[in-house]
N, C-alpha and C positions, 0 to 999 in steps of 0.2 A: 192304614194298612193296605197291600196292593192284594185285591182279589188273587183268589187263589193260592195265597203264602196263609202261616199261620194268623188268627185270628180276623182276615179277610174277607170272609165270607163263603160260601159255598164255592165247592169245586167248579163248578160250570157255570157260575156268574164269571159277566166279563168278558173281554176281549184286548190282549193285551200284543203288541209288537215282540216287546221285551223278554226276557229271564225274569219270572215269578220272584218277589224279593223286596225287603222294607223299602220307602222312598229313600233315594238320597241327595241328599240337601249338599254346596257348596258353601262355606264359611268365607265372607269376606274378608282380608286381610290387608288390601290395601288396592289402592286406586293409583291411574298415571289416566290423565286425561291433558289433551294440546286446549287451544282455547280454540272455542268455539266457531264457528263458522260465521254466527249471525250474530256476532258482537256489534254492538252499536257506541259503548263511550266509556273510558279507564279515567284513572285519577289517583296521582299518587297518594301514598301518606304524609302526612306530617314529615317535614326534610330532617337531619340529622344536627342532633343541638349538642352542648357539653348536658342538658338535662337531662337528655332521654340517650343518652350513648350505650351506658350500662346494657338497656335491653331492647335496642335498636334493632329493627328489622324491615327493611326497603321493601316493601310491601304494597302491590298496586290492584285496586280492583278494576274487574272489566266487568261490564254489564251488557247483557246479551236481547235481543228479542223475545225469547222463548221465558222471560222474566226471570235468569237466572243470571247472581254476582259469583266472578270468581274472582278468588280471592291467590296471587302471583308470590313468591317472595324471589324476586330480580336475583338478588345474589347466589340461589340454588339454580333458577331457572324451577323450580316446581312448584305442582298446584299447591298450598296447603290449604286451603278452604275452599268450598263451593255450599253457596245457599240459592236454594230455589224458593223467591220470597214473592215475588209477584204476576199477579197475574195478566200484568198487560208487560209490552217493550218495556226494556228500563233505559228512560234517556238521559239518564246524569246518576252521577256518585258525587258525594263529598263526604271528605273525613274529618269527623268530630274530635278524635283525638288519635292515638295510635293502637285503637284497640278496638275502636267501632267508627261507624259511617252512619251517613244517611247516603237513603236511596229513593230514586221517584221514577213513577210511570206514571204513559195514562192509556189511555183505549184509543182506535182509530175516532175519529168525528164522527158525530149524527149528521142527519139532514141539514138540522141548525148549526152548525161547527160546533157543537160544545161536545166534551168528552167525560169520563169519567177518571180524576187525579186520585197516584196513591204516594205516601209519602212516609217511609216508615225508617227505624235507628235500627241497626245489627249489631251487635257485641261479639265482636269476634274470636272472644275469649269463651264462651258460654255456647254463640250457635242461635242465643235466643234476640227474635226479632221480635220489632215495638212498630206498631202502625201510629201513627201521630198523624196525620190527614188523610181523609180518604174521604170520596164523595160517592153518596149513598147509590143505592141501584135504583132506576129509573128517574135520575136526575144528573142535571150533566154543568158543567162549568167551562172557562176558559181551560185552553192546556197551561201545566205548568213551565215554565223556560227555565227555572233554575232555586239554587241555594243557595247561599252567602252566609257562611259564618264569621263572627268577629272575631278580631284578632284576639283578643282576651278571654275568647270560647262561651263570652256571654250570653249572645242573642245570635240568633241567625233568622236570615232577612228569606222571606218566599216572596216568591213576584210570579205573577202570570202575564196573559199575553193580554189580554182586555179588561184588567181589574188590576186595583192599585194592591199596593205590598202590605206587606202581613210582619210583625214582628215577633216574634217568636221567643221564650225563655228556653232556652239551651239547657241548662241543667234540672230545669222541674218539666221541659218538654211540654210547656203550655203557652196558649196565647194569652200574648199583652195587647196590643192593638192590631186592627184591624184600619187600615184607614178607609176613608171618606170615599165616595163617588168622585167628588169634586177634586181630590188628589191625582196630579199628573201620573198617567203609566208612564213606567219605565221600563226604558232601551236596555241599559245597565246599570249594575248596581256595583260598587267597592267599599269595603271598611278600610280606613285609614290603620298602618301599618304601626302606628304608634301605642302605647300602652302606658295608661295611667297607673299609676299605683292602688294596689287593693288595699282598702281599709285589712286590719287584722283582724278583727271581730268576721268578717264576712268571707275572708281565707280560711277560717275555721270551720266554717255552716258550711264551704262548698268540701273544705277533706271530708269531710261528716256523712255529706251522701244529703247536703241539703234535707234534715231530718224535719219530721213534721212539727220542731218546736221552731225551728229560725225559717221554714219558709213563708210564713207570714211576715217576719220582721225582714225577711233577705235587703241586705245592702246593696245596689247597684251600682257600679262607675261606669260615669258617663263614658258614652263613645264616639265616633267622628264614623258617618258614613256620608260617603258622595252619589250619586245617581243623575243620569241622563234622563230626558225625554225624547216625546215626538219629538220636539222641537230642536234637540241638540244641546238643550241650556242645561249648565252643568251647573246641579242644585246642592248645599252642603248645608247638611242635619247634625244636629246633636242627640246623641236616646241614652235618655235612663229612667231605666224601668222599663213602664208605660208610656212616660213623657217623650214628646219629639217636639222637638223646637228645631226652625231652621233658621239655617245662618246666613251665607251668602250665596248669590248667585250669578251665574256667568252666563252670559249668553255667546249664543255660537258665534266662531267667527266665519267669514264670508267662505262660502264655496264648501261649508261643513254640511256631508248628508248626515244620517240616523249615524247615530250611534251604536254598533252590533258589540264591544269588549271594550275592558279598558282592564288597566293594571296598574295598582301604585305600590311602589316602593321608594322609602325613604321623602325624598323631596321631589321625583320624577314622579310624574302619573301621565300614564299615555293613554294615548284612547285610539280604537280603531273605528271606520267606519264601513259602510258596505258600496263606497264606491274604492275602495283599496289605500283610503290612505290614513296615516299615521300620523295623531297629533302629539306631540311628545311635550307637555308642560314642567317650566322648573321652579317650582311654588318657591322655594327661596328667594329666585332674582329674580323672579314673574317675565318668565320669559316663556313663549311657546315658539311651536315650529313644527309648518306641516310637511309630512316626507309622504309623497306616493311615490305608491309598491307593484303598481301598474301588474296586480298578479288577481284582480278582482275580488272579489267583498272578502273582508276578515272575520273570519269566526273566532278566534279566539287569542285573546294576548297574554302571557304568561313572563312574570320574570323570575329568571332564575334564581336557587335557593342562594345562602352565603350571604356573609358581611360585606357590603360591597363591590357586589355583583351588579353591573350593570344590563348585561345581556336579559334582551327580553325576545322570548317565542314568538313567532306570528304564525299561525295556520289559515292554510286557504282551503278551499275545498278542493284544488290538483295537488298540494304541498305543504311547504312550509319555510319559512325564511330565519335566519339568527342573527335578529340588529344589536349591534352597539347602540347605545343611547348617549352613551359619554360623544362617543366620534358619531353618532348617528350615521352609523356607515352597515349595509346588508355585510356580513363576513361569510355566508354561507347559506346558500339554495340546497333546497331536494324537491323533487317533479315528482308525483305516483301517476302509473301510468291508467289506462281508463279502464282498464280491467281490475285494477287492484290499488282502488283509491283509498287516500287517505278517512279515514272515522273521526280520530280523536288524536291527542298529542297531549305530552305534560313533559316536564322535568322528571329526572330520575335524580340526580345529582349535582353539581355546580357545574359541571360541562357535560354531561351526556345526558339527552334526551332519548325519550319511548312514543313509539307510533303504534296505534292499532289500525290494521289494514280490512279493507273489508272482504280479501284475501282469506282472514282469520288465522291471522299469524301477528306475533304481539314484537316488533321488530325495536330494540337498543341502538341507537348510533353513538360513532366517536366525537370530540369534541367537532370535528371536520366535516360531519355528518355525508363523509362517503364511503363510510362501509358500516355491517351490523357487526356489533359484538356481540358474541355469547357466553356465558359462562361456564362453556362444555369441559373447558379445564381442571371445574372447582369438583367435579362429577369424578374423574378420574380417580379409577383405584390408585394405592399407592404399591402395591402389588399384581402386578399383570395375572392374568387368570387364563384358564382355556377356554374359547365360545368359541365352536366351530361356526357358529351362526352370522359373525363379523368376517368368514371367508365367502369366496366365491359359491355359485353349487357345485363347480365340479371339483373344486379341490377338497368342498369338505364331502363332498360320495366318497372321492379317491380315501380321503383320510379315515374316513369311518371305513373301507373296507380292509385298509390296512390293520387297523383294529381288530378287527372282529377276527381274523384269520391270514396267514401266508401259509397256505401249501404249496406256493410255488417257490418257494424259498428251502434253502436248506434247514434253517434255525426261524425261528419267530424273534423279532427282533422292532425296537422302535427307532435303533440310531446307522440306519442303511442308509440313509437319505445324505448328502452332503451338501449342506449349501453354496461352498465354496466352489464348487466343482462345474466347470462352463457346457459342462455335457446336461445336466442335470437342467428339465425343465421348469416352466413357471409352476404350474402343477405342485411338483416335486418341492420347489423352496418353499411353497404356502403350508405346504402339510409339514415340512421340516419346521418351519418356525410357530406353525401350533400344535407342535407335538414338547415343544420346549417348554409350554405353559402348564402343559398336564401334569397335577402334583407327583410329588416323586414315587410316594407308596403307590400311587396310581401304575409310573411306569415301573416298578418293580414286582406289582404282581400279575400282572396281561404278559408277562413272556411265562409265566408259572401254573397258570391257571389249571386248576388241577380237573378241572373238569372240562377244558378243553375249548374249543368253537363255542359251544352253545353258552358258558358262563361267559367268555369274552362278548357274547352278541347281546346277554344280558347288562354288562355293566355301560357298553359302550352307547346302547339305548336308553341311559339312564342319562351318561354324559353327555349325548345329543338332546333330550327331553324330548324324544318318541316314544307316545304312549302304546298308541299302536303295538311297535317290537317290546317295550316291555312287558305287556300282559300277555302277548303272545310266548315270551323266552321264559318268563317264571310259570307259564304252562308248561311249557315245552320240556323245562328240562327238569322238573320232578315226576312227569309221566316218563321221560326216557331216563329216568334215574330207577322211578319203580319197574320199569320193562325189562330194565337191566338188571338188578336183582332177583327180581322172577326166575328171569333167566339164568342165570346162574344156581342158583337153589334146585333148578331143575337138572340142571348139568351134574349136581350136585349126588341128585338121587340117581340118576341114571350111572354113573358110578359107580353106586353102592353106599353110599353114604349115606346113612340112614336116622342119626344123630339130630335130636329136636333142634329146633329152628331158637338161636337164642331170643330172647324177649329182647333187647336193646333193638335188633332189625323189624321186630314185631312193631314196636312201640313209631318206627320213624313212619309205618303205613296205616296206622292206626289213630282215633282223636285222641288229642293230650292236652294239655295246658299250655294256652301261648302267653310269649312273655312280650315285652314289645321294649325297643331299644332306639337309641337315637344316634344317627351316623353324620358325620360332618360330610356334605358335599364338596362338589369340588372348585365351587364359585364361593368367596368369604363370606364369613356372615351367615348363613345357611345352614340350616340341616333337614337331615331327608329324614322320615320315620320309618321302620320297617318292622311288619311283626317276624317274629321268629317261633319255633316252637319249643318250649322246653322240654329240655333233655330227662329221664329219669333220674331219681337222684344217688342209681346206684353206680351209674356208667358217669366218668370222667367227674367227678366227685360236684356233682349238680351242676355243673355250668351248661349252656348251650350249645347245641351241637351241631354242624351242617350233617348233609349228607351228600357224600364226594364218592364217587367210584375209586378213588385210590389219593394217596396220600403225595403222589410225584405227577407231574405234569407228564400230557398225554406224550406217545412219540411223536417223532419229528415226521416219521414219513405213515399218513396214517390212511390215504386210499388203499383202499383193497387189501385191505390186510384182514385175517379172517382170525374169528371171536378170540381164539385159543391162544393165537399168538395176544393178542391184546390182553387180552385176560384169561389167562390162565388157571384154571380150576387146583384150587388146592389139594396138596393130598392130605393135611387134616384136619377135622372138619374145624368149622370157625368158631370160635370160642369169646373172640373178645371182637371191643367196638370197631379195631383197624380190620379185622379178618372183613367187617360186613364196609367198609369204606367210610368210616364215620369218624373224623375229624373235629376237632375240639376249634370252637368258633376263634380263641386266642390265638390260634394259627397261622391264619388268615390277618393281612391288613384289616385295620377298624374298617375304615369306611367303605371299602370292598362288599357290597350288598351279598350274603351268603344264598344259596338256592336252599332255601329250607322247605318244609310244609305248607303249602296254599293257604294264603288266608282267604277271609271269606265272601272278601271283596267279588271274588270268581265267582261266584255264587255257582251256578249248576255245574261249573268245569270244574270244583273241587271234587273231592276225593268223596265215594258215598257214605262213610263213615262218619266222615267229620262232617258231612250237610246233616246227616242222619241226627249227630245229637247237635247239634247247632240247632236245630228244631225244635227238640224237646225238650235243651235249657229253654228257648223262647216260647215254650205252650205251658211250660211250670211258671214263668216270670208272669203270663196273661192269667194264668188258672189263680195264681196267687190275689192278684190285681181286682179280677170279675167283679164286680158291684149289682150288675142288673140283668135282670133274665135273657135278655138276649144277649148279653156277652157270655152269661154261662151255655147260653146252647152252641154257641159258635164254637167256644172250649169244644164243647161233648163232642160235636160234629168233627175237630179237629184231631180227636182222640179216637176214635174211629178209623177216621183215615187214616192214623199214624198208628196204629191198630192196638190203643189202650185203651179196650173194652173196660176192662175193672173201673177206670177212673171215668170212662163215658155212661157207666148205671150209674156211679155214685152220684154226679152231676145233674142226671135224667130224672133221680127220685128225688134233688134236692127241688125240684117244681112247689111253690105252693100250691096247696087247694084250691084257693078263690081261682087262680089263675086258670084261663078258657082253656088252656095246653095241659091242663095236668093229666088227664084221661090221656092222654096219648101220648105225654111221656112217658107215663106208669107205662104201657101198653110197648114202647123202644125199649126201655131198660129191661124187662120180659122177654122179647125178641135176641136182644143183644146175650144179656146172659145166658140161654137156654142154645144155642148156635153150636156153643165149644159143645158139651155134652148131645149133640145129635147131630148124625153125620146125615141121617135120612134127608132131614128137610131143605138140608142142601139143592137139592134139584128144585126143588116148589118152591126157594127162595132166589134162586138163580134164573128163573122162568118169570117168577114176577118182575125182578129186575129189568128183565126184555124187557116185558112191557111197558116196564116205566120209562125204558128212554124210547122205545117205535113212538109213546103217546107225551114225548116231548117233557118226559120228567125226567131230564139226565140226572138231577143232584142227586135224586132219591134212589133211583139206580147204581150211581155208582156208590153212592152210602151203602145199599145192601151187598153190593159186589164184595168192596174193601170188607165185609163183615164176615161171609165167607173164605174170606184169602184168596179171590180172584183179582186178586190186583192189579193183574198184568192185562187181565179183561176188560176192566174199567180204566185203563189206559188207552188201551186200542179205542172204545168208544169215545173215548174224550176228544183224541183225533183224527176218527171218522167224521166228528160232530164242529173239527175246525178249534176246540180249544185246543191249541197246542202246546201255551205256556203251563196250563193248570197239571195238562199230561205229565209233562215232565218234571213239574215239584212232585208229583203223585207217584213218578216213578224212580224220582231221586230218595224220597222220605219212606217209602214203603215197599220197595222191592230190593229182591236182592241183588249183589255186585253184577250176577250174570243175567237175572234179567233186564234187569234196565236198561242192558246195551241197546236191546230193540227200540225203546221205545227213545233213548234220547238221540237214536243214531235216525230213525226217521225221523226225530225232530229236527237235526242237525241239516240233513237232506232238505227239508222244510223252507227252512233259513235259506241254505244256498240256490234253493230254484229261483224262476225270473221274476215272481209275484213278489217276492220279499226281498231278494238282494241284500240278506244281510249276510254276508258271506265272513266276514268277520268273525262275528259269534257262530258261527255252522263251523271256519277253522278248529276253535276252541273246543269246542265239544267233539270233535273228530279227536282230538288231543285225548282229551281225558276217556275215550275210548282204545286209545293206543291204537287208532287204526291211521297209521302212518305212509299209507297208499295216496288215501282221500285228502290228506293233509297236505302230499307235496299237489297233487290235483288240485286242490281251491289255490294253493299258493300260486300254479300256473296261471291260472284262470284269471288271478286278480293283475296279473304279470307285474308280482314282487318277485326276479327271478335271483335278487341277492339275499333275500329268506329265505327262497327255496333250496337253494345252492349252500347253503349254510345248514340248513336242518340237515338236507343229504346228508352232508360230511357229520355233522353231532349224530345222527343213526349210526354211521359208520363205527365212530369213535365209540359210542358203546357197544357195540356187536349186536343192534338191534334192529337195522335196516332190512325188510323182508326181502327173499333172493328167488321172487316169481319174474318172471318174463315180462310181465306188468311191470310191474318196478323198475326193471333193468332199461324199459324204454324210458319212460319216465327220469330214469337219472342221463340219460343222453340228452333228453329234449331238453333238461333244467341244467346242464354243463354246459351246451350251444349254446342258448338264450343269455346266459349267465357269460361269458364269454363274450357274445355281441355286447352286452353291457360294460365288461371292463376294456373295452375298446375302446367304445365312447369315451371310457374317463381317461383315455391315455395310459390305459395299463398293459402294454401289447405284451409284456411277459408273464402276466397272470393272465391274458387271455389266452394266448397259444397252451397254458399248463393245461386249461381247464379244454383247451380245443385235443389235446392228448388222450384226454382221458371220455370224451364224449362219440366214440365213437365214429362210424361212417361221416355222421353232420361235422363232424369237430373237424376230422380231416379236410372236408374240403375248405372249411371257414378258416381254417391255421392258411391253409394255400392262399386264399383270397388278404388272409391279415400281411401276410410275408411279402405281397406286391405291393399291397398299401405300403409298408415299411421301406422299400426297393425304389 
């Protein structure tokens, strides 16, 4: 709980920026992350078979420094997985099947070169990661260079850089051997592309999940792997199981360095080396043939997926080349230039390949490999939508101020614009063709708006997604909704009109029961939530109600036009829900967000009524809850300040005996109850108070103050003493409508000076003061002068803009400023309207617009 809201703790503990009020939390819904910056090595999936078509998904992981896999699916272009698994660089991925991988890191080197390897399986169905090697802490080993799994998904092969290879059980994730000292390390290593037939007894044990009754008996089929050394001599082994027997061996032929890659498919096995060239063997007709590539050492050979694909990969450390092996002919080069080198490279499909850049950008090419493809096509709605955000900035200012308001116009209108037309600017077509996108109920009710400027600046803030103008306009425009009413009621009595006030206008300024509804947005797919408040259930036969000053959209011409014309005082008196301006939400388009009742998200800008018992549902929910004595005194202390004495004795005597506190709870509950029947000790309890806060006991002071009903005194101290936010829960929850203005209106002041700058929140609570001078002043200040210029006109529009001399400059300096602004945007004939109307400034700024023009 935040100090100084209910259950928080004492009034003058704390020190808070904020508006007193529960934490609140964001709710994750979904993530859009690019790939990383410090990607270091990708690796497609498994390619696409007749087996796995069904639930095929091109799926590539990249592995990052910061020891984080993400996980691509090519065909959306989107993330769909990210695991953060390890804790050093991750220098390789390989995939186990289409649904999990392995992954390996290791630590920078010691003194000695040796590091610490981690080597773990991801299911990327599940999320849940398996560590399968990893070297203890404060011991260290060669780095790992790689993985090799067998074609039959049996065994996969670990090799290090100064230690012989390791064999591995692929399905039970355990070691079979380990070899020898005396075993040559290996340069590279290949499993032969061929596949023996599985016994069927042991295609059984592996659907099974390899249970613990057949892994003891597990059947193996043998397999063919090849592997390089120092030497270049190409070695070929047989394994099953455990066993390794080898077969035959090649020695290098002349002018052959290390071997760095090789790649076999079918009867072709080629090998790279790290002086640049490419040996391309054809095990069939035993023929080789060495092609240099004069592009410097190869890191890696890869051939591409498909029956009969010859093309094989070659990556360099500037690029990468795409050989025929059939015609051993280069059919295509790509260079990365030295800023934005190539990382890593694999196949994507039987002609396009993937590059990860150290750029951090995850780059597709065509079979030609001279340009990227994207998949920005598969993304596209099938439905065009509105996003002012894909225009320019100034078309979309111009477009949104279109919206929001034309008083320079005769009619409000959204189809002025002509595209067709060679007079018409760039500007002018951009706003025309995204005003085409705005749903239709959209453009059918903004030329209706029955509440005028200020509901248009609300919806159109909703369509832009500025949070800013919307918490600002669903302030705005139920304090000039309530000002307006006010006002009127008093026009009302001044009259003569002396007829009770009905209960349906009572109920819209007063707390009630909110209902809460779901609005379709105007991007697909989407909806927005809105609380509303429910209606009584004797007006408009229980449905929901807005509250609109009138049932017809405002007039056309609505400067300076004075209250009586606008709204006309009836001659009798109002009896039902249209007389008070109260509109049945079915009215209204659905999605059209209505200006109902504050919720309570505003927290101190709402209405004091409805904070008032927003509190004391929330001190009955804690009172309920209480378990242990200091939550019951926080209660008591709570129930004090919110001045329910009854229920802070009952609490103060519920102390047990043993408890060190009990004597002087007994001794508050005594105080407290005995206060209402004596007016005397008023002053002797008001005097001590002093001295509790001169000797630095503000909590205890202001407790005795609230006890007396000096509340608005134990405000004032709270922000003599610097707590400001406490003040104003203190003076939202326990004073009345008229005094609290002081105390949250110097709070609001507070806000707006230079120490705090939070001018923001100091607008809002000038709002819920109705003091509409101070409002258009911060709106200056902050130089929003198309809010400012827009509230003017909604003051207007209700007949509640005040008409001191103050003001009247105020609306010159906010027409000029506002006027230079639709200049910028290319609006010279909304500039000159508002240069009309702005007085001495206006005039001269129209003269100076009209040369510009000339």
């Amino acid at each position: 709980f935040a100090p100084g809201s209910l259950g928080g703790g004492s009034v003058g503990g704390g020190s808070h920026t904020g508006c007193a009020g529960p934490p609140l939390h964001f709710l994750l819904t979904g993530l859009t992350q690019s790939v990383l910056l410090n990607s270091t090595c990708m690796r497609m999936c498994p390619p696409l078979t007749s087996k796995n078509f069904a639930n095929y998904e091109p799926l590539c992981a990249v592995g990052s420094s910061s020891g984080i896999v993400q996980v691509f699916n090519l065909s959306t272009g989107q993330l769909v997985r990210q695991y953060a698994v390890h804790t050093f660089p991750v220098k390789g991925v390989e995939w186990a099947s289409q649904t999990s991988f392995f992954s390996w890191a290791f630590s920078s080197p010691n003194n000695t070169g040796l590091v610490r390897n981690e080597l773990l399986t991801v299911d990327t169905v599940t999320g849940r990661s398996r560590i399968i090697r990893a070297t203890l802490a404060g011991e260290g080993e060669s780095p790992m260079e790689g993985v090799k799994i067998s074609s039959m998904k049996q065994y996969f092969i670990v090799f290090l850089k100064d230690k012989p290879i390791e064999i591995w059980d692929a399905q039970t994730l355990t070691l079979l051997r380990q070899m020898k000292e005396r075993f040559p390390l290996a340069t590279a290593v290949e499993w032969s592309p061929a596949k023996s037939r599985r016994p069927q007894s042991d295609k059984a044990s592996l659907t099974e999940g390899a249970s613990s009754e057949n892994k003891g008996t597990q059947a193996y089929v043998r397999e063919h792997l090849v592997m390089t050394d120092l030497d270049s001599c190409l070695r070929h082994f047989m394994i099953e199981g455990s066993n390794l027997k080898e077969g035959s061996k090649i020695p290098a032929e002349s002018g052959m360095s290390i071997v760095s890659s090789m790649s076999w498919k079918g009867e072709r096995l080629v090998l790279g080396d790290v002086d640049g060239n490419m040996h391309i063997w054809d095990l069939k007709g035993k023929i080789s043939k060495t092609v240099p590539t004069h592009r410097g050492p190869i890191k890696k050979l890869r051939f591409g997926p498909g029956k009969g694909n010859q093309l094989v990969f070659v990556q360099f450390a500037d690029g990468a080349d795409l050989w025929d092996t059939g015609t051993i002919e280069c059919l295509h080069q790509v260079r990365a230039s030295r800023d934005n080198t190539t990382l890593d490279t694999d196949w994507v499909t039987s002609d396009k390949t993937a590059f990860i850049m150290s750029g951090g950008s995850l780059c597709l090419m065509d079979p030609k490999m001279k340009r990227n493809t994207s998949p920005i096509s598969a993304l596209e709605y099938d439905v065009p939508f509105f996003s002012p955000h894909t225009m320019s900035a100034k078309s979309s200012l111009a477009l949104r101020t279109c919206l929001q308001h034309q008083t320079w116009n005769q009619h409000y209108t959204l189809d002025s614009l002509d595209p067709d037309d060679e007079s018409t600017g760039l500007v002018d077509k951009l706003m025309e063709a995204s005003t085409v996108n705005l749903p239709s109920d959209m453009k059918e009710f903004l030329p209706k708006a029955s509440l005028g400027t200020a509901q248009r600046c609300l919806v159109t803030a909703r369509l832009f997604g500025d949070e800013w103008e919307v918490y600002f306009w669903e302030v705005a425009l139920f304090y000039l909704m309530k000002a307006r009413l006010r006002k009127k009621l008093i026009q009302q009595r001044v009259a003569g009109d002396t007829s009770p006030v009905p209960q349906e206008a009572v109920d819209l300024i007063s707390p009630d029961s909110l209902a809460t509804t779901r609005i379709p947005s105007a991007r697909p797919g989407q909806n927005v939530e809105f609380t509303f408040r429910k209606a009584p259930s004797t007006v408009a036969s229980d449905i929901n109600l807005v509250l609109a000053t009138s049932s017809k959209p405002f007039p056309e011409e609505r400067m300076n036009v004075s209250v009586d014309e606008q709204y006309p005082v009836s001659a009798a008196p109002p009896t039902t829900a249209q007389d008070y301006g109260i509109v049945a939400l079915k009215d209204l388009p659905e999605h059209i967000p209505s200006p109902l009742l504050l919720d309570l998200h505003h927290d101190l800008a709402c209405e004091t009524s409805l904070y008032q018992s927003y509190e004391l549902k929330r001190l009955a929910v804690h009172d309920a809850k209480r378990s242990t004595y200091e939550q019951t005194k926080l209660c008591a202390i709570n129930h004090i300040l919110l001045g329910q004495t009854d229920h802070a004795v009952q609490m103060l005597l519920e102390t047990d005996p043993d408890n060190d506190n009990y004597l002087a709870d007994c001794l508050r509950a005594c105080l407290t109850a005995s206060i209402r029947s004596s007016g005397v000790s008023q002053s002797t309890i008001k005097l001590v108070a002093t001295n509790f806060i001169a000797n630095n006991r503000l909590d205890e002071g202001v407790r005795l103050l609230c006890l007396i009903g000096k509340g608005l005194d134990s405000c004032r101290y709270l922000q003599t003493y610097a707590h400001w936010n406490q003040s104003a829960w203190l003076a939202k929850v326990s004073l009345s409508e008229e005094d609290h203005l002081e105390v949250i209106g110097r709070f609001a002041d507070h806000l707006a000076s230079a120490s705090v700058n939070n001018k923001f929140q100091a607008t809002l609570l000038h709002l819920s003061l109705e003091n509409f001078i101070r409002v258009v002043d911060l709106l200056l200040s902050m130089q929003h002068y198309d809010m400012a210029a827009c509230f003017v006109e909604s003051c207007q529009e209700f007949g509640v803009l005040p008409t001191s001399k103050e003001m009247a400059l105020l609306v010159e300096t906010v027409f000029s400023e506002y006027a230079k602004y639709l200049h910028s945007l290319s609006m010279n004939e909304a500039a000159l309207h508002y240069c009309s109307v702005a007085g001495a400034k206006g005039q001269q700024l129209a003269s100076w617009i009209s040369q510009q023009q000339g």
